[in-house]
N, C-alpha and C positions, 0 to 999 in steps of 0.2 A: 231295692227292686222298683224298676218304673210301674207307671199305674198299668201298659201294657201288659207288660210280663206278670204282673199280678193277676191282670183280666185271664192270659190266656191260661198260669196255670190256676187257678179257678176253676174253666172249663174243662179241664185236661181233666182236674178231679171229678170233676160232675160226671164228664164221661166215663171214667172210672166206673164211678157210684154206681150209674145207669148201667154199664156192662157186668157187674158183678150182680144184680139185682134182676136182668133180662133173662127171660121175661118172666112179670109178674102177672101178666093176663094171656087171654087167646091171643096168638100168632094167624094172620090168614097170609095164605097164598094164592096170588091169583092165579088161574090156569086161562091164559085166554082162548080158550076153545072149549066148546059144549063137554059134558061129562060122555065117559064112553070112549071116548077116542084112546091114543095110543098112549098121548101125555098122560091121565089119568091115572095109570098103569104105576108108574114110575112115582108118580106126586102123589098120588094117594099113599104108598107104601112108605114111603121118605118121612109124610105127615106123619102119618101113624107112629115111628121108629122118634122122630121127633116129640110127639106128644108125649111118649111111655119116657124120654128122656129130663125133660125139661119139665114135669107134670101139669103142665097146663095143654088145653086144648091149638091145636093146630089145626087149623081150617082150611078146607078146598074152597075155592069161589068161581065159580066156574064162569068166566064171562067171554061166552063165545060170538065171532062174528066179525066181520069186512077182514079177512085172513090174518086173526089175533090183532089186530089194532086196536078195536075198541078197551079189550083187558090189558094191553101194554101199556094203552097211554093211562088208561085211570091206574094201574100202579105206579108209572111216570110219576104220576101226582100224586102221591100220596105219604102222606107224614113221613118224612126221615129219621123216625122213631126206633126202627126193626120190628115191628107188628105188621107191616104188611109187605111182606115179599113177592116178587114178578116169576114167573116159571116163563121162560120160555127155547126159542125151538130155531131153528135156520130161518124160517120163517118171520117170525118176529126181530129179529136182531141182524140179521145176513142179505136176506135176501129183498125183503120190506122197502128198506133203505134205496135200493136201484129201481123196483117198481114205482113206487110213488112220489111224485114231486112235493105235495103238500102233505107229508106225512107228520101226525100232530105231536109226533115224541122223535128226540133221536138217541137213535141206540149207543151210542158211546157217553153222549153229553148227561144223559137222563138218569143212569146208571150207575152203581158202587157196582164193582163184578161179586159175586161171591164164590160160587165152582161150577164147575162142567162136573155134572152129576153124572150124566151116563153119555155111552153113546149107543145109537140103534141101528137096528137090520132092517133096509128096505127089502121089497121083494114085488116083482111082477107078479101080475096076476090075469088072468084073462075069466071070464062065465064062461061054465061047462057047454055051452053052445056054441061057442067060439071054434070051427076047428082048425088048432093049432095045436099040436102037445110041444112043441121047443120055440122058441125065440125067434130063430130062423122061420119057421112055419110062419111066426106072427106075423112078420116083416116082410116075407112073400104075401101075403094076406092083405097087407094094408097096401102094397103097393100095387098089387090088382085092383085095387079097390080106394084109390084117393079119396079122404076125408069125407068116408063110409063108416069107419068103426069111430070111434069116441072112448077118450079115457077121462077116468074119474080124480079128481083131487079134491082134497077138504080145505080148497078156498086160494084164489086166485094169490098169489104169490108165495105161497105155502112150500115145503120140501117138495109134496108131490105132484106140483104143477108144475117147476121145473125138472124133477125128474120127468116128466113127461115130455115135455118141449127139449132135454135131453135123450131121450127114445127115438124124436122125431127126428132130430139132428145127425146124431149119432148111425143110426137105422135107414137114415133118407127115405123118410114115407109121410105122409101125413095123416094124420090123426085129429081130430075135433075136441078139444077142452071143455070139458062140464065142468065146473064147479060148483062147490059144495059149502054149505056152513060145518067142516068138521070134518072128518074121516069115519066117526060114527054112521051120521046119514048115507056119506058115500059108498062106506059099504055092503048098510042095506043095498044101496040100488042096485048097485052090482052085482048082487049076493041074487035080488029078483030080476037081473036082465035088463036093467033099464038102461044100466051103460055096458060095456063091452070088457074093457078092460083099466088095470091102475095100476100104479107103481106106489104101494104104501107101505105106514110103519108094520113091520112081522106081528106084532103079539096078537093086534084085535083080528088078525087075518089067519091065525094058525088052528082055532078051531074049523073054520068054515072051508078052510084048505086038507082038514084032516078029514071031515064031514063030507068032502065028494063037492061041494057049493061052487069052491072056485078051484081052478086049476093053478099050481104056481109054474112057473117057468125061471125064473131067472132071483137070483137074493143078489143085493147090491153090496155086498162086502169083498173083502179081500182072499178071504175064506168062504167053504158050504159049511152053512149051519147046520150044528151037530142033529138036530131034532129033526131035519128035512134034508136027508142025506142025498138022495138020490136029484136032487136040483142043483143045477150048476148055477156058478154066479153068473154075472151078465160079460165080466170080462173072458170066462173060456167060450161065453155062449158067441162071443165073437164080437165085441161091443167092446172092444180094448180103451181105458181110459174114460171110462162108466162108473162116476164117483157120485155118486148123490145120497151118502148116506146121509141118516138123522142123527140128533142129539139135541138135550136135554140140559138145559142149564139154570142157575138160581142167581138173581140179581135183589140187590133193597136199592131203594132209590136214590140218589144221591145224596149226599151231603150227609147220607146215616154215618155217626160215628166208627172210623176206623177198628174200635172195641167191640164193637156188637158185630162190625162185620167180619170181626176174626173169628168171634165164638160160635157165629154159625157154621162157618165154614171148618171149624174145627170140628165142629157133632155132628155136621154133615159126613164130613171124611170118614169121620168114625162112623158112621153106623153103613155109610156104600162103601166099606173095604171090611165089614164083617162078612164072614164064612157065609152066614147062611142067606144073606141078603144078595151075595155075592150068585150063589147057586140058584136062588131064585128066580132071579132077574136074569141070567145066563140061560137056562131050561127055555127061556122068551127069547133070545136073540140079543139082548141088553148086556152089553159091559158098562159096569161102573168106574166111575173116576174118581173122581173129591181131590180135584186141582187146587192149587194157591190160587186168589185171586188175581194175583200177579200174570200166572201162568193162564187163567182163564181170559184174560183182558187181552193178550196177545193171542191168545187162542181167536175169540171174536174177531178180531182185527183181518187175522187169515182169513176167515170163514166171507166177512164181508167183499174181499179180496176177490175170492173165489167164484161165489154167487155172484159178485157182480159182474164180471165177467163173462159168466153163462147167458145170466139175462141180456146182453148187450149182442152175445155171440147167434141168441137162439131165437133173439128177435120179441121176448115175453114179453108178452101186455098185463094189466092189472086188468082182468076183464070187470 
């Protein structure tokens, strides 16, 4: 055996060792965006399902701000151990990429994929002061009224800022972008009147929507969400070819051992294709996945494809 073949299987066993052994301490997961929001939903529950798995502690870390950059790139960086994993969202990995020229991580290069953990239900939304009760109403509305009303999104290049800049395109009206550190904050404000309308993820919007707060109009899926029957999606609502759903994925950094990053994704799978996790997350608008990493990697690749696209078509700025 040459000294190479020796060096690499050496390694090959270490990494072995290290996969059979992982993990032996806390695991953390960054969430790059503020606690509260939609991500939290999914990553917190995942954690939890994890930790009762593996018996060690699974950590949220919640590092919110400039539209998940700051927590993407410090998971970028971060030991290729499997102790610290990236959570992230279209935003981060799809969309990011066509907004910003000096963005300090890249979503392919930086990355081991691990799964596409779920995917989610957006939904319009407008304040009960708004009057509009359908789609059509809204889009009569804003076109009386050029970049008068304002929609909310949790942070310049985020799912819900290009849905929005899709609303405008699509609808032919204009609308004013606020942004947000989060989907949290945004929907206080919306929730108090201070923006008008948003196109965000379902779960953190379905009390406030059952509560009389906000009005829905439109869900951005293929289907009406079982829980909110009576809302159409945005393609019967007349917005044919209205795709801006969300989704939820799990990356470790690069260069982590191909062994560690099969066994997550192996307990991953297992626990978002059990029954009751399945039913949980579904009642929310959430379908799970627990893709191959293979299958996730080409998945990203479209996704980037896609959004880039949008932004170039819709004219987005990174405000």
């Amino acid at each position: 055996m040459t000294r190479t073949a020796l060096v690499l299987a050496l390694l090959m066993a270490a990494f072995a060792a290290a996969a059979q052994q992982y993990p032996s301490k806390p695991v953390r997961i960054i969430v790059p965006y503020p606690a509260g929001g939609p991500t939290d939903i999914v990553a917190r529950l995942l954690a939890q399902k994890l930790s009762e798995r593996w018996s060690v502690p699974v950590l949220i870390d919640n590092r919110g701000g400039a539209a998940g950059i700051i927590g993407t790139e410090l998971a970028a960086k971060a030991a290729p151990d499997g102790y610290t994993l990236a959570w992230g969202t279209p935003g981060t990995h799809a969309i990011n990429p066509s907004l910003y020229r000096d963005l300090p991580y890249d979503a392919i290069k930086d990355f081991s994929p691990i799964t596409l953990v779920a995917l989610g239900t957006n939904v319009l939304v407008v304040h009960p002061s708004i009057p509009a009760a359908t789609t059509d109403q809204l889009l009569a509305l804003a076109r009386a009224k050029p970049n008068q009303l304002n929609f909310a999104s949790s942070g310049s290049g985020a799912t819900s800022h290009l849905a929005g800049e899709m609303l405008k395109t699509l609808g032919r009206v204009q609308i004013v972008h606020v942004p947000f550190k989060g989907a949290a904050p945004a929907i206080v404000a919306l929730v108090a009147g201070q923006v008008d309308l948003a196109v965000l993820d379902l779960p953190p919007l379905l009390p406030q929507i059952r509560a009389g707060k906000l009005r829905a109009l439109g869900v951005v899926a293929p289907n009406r969400f079982a829980g909110l029957p009576q809302v159409p999606t945005l393609i019967e609502a007349g917005l044919p070819g209205f795709d801006a759903s969300s989704w939820h994925g799990l990356w470790a950094p690069a260069a982590t051992p191909k062994v560690i990053v099969d066994k997550v994704n192996a307990d991953v799978a297992a626990i978002v294709k059990n029954a009751t996790v399945v039913d949980q997350l579904s009642a929310q608008g959430i379908a799970t996945v627990g893709n191959s990493p293979e299958q996730f990697a080409r998945f990203i690749r479209d996704e980037m494809a896609k959004w880039g696209a949008l932004a170039r078509q819709s004219g987005a700025k990174a405000d």
